[in-house]
C-alpha positions in Angstrom: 84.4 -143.4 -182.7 88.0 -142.6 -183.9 89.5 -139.8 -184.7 91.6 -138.4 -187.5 95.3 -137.4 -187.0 94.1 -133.6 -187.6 91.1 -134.1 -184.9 93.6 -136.0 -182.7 96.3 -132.8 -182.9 93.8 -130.1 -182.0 92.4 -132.1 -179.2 95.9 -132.6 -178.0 96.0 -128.6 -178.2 92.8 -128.2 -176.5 93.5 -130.4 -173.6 96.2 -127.6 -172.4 94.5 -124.5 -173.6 94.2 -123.1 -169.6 98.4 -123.2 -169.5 99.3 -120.3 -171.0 103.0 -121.2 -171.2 102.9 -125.1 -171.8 100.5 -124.2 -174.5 102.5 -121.4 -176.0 106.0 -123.7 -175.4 104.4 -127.3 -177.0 102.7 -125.2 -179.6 105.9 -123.6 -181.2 107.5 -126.9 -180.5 105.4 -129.0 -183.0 104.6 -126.0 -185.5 108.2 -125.5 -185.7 109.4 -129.6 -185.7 106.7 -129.6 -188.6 107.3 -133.4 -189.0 104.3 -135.4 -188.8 106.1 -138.7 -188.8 106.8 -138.2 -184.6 104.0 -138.8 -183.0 103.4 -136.4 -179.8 101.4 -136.7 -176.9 100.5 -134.1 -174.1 99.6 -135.3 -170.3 100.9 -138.6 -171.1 100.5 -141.3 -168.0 104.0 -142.2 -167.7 105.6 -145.0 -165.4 109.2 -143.6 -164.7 112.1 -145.5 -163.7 111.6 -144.6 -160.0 108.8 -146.1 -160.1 106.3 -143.1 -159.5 103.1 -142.5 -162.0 102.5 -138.6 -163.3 101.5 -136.7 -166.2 104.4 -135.7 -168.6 103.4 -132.6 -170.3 104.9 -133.3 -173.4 105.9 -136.9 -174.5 106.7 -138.8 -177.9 107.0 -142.4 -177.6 108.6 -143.4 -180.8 111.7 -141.5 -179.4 111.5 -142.4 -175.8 111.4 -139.0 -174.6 109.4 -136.8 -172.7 109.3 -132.8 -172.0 108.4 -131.1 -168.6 107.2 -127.3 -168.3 107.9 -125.9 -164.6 105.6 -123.2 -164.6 105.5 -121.2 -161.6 103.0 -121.8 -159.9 103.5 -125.4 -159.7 103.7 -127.2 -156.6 104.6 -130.3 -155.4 101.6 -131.5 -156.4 101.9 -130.8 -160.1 101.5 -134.1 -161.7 99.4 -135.6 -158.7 97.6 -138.8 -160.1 93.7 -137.7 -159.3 91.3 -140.5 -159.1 90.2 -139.4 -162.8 93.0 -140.6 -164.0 93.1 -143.8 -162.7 91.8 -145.4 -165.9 93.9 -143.9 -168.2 96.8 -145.9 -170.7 99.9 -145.7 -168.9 103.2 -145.3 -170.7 106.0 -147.6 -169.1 109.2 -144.7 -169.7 112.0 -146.3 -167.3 114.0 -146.0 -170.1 112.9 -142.5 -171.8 114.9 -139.5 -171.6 113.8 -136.5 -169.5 114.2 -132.6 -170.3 113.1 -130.0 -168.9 112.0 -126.1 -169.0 111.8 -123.6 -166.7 109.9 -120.9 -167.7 110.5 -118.7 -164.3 113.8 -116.7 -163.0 115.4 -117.3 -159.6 112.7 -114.5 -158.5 109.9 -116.6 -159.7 109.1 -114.3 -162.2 108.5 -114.9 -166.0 111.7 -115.2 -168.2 111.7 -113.1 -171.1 110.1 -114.9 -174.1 113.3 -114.7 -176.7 115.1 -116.5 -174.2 112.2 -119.1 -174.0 112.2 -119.1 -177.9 115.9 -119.9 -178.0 115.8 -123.0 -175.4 112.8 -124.3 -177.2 114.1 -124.3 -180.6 117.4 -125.7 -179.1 115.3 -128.9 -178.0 113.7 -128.6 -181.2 116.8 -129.5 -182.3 117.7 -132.6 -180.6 114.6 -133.8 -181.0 115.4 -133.9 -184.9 118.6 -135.3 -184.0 117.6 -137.8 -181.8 115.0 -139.0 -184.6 118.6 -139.6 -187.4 119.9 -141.6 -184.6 117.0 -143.5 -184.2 116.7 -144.4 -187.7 120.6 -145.5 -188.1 120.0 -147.9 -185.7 116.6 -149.2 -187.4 115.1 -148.0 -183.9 112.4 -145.5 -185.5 108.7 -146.4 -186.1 107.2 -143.9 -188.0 103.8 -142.2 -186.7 100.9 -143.9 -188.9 97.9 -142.3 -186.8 95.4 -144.2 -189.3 97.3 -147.8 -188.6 97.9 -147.0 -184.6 95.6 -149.5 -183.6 95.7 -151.8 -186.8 97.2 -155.5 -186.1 98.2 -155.4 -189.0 102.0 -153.8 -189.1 102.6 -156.4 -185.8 101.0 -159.5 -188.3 103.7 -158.5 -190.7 106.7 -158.6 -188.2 105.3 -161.1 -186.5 105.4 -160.0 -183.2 105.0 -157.4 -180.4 106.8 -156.0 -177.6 105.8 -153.8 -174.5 108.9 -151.6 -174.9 106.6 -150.3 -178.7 104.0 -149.5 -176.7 101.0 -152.0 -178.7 97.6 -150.6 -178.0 94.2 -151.7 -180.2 91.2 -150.1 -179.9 88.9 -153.6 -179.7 89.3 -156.6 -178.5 88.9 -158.3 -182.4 91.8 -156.9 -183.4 94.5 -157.8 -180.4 92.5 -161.5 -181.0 93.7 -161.2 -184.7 97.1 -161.4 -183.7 96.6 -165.3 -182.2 94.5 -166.4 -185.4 91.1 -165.5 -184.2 88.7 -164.8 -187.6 85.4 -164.0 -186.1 83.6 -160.7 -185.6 83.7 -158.4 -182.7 84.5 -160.5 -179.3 83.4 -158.9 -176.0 84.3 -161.5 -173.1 87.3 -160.6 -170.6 88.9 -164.0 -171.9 89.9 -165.9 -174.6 90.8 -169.4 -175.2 93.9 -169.7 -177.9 93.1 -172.6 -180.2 95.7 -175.4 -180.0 96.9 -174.1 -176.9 96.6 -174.0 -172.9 96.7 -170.2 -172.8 94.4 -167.4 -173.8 94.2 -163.7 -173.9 93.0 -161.2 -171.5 91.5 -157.9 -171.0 91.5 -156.8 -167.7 90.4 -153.5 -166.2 93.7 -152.6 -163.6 91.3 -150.3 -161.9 88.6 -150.3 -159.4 85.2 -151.4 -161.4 81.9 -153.0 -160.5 82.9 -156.1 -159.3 86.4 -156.0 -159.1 89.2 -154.1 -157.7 92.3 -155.1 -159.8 95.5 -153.5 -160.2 98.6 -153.4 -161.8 102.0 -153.3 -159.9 104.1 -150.3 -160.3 106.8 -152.0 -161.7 104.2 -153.5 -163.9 105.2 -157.2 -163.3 102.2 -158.1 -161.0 98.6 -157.9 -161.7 96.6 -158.5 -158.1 92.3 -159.3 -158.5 90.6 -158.4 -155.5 86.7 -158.7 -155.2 85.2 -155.4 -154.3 83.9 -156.5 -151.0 86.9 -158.4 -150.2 85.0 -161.7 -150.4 86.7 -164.8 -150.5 87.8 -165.7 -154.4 86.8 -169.4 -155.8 90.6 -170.5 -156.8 91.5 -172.3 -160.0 92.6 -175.9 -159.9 95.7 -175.4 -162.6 98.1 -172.9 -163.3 97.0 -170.4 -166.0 98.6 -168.2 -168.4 97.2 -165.0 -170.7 98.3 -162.7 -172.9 97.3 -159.1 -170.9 95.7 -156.4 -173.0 94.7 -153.7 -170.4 91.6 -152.1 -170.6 92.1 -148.5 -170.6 91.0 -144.8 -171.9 93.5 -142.9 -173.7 93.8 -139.5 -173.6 91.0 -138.4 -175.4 88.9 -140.7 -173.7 88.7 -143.3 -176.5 88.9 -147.2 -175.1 92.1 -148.9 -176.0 93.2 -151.7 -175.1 97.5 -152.0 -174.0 99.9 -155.0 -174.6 101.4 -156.0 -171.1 102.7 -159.1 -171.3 102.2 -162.7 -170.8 101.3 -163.4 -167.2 101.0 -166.4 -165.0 99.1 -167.3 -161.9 101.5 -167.6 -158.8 99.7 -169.8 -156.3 102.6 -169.1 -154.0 101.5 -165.5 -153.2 97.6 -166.0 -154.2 95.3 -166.6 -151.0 91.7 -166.7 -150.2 91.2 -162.8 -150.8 93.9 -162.3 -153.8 94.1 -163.9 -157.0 97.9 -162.8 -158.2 100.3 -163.0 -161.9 103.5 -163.0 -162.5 104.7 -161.5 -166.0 107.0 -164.0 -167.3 107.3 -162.5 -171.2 107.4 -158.8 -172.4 108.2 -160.0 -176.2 105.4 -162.6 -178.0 105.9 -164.4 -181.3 102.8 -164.8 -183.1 104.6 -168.0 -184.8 104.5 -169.7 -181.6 100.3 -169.5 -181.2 98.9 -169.8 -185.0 98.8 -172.6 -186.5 100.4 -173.6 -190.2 
């Protein structure tokens, strides 16, 4: 089941209902921002350019940009990745902008709340800002909750790119994208017609028979057997189109553009099947047939 954009928004709410400040500070911040054309995410999954893995408490991927509450009684553990968590769509945000919030004094006591207000609707402000520059440069895609997972907008450009974030919710629809016409398609793999590659739909994550996962730098996917039994190697080289299987944050399957990969024989052994990303960018043009 998928949910509408007004279901999505007051689950989104919901999901930080405990927090009194981060709900009271993300709250005012899309009440007051009022543009439903930014789409908005809270505890996103975000890969940062250090390399580390936590939840962003506020985040809005058409803009590259993410928001962080330091409440205080955070710890160092705030954004701890719990095992929970381990299947969830993972934003790669190495080249997002970070701002932050502090909603404590020196004394670790609460701030006053006009002077919250006032620091709020200041970043308010640049996000509205930051969206004009976006669209002089042609770099905006608008929020279309009801076409998110449609392959249709990335038929009609004729492409898609890791950096836009491309998630479906099925594996038909990602297929549609390489010419496939058939009904729902439930196999891990793929076979593109006319072609020596094929599309995949991994789980990165520890699962009944396999323990894959996903580099942090996510240019490596490593398949491990559960047991750590030996792996039956393939005679030739192959090459996929990666579509991750994960949940997103209202726990709806989705399934995330990677990249094309490649097998590397040079660091796969007996106990480790390993890929390469070679592409982040694929033309449609270059798979379908006239």
């Amino acid at each position: 089941m998928k949910f509408s954009k007004d279901e999505y928004t007051l689950r989104n709410f919901s999901k930080i209902q405990h927090k009194k400040w981060e709900l009271y500070i993300i709250t005012r911040i899309i009440h007051f921002l009022n543009d439903p054309d930014i789409e908005f995410v809270c505890q996103q999954l975000l890969k940062t350019r250090d390399g580390k893995r936590y939840l962003a408490d506020l985040c809005f991927p058409s803009l590259k940009l993410y928001y962080e509450i330091d409440e205080a009684q955070h710890g160092s553990d705030q954004h701890k990745i719990k095992d929970e968590h381990r299947q969830r769509e993972i934003v790669d945000a190495t080249d997002f902008i970070e701002k932050r919030i502090s909603v404590f004094d020196k004394n670790k006591k609460d701030r006053n709340i006009n002077e919250i207000n006032i620091e709020v609707d200041a970043f308010i402000d640049f996000i509205e800002k930051r969206k004009k520059q976006f669209i002089s440069k042609n770099n905006f895609i608008s929020w279309n909750y009801e076409t998110k997972f449609s392959p249709a907008p990335h038929l009609k450009r004729g492409y898609i790119d890791v950096k836009d974030n491309v998630v479906f919710s099925n594996h038909r629809d990602a297929l549609r994208c390489f010419g496939y016409k058939g009904g729902h398609y439930q196999r891990a793999v793929w076979r593109i017609k006319d072609s020596n590659k094929g599309v995949w739909f991994p789980k990165l994550y520890k699962n009944n028979l396999w323990n894959n996962s996903l580099s942090d730098d996510f240019k490596k996917i490593i398949m491990k057997k559960n047991d750590n039994a030996k792996i039956l190697l393939p005679r030739r080289k192959r090459e996929y189109t990666v579509f991750a299987h994960y949940k997103d944050l209202l726990g709806q399957i989705v399934y995330k553009f990677l990249g094309e990969f490649y097998s590397s024989f040079e660091e796969t052994d007996d106990y480790q099947f390993v890929f390469i990303r070679k592409k982040t960018k694929i033309y449609f043009k270059d798979f379908i047939s006239k």
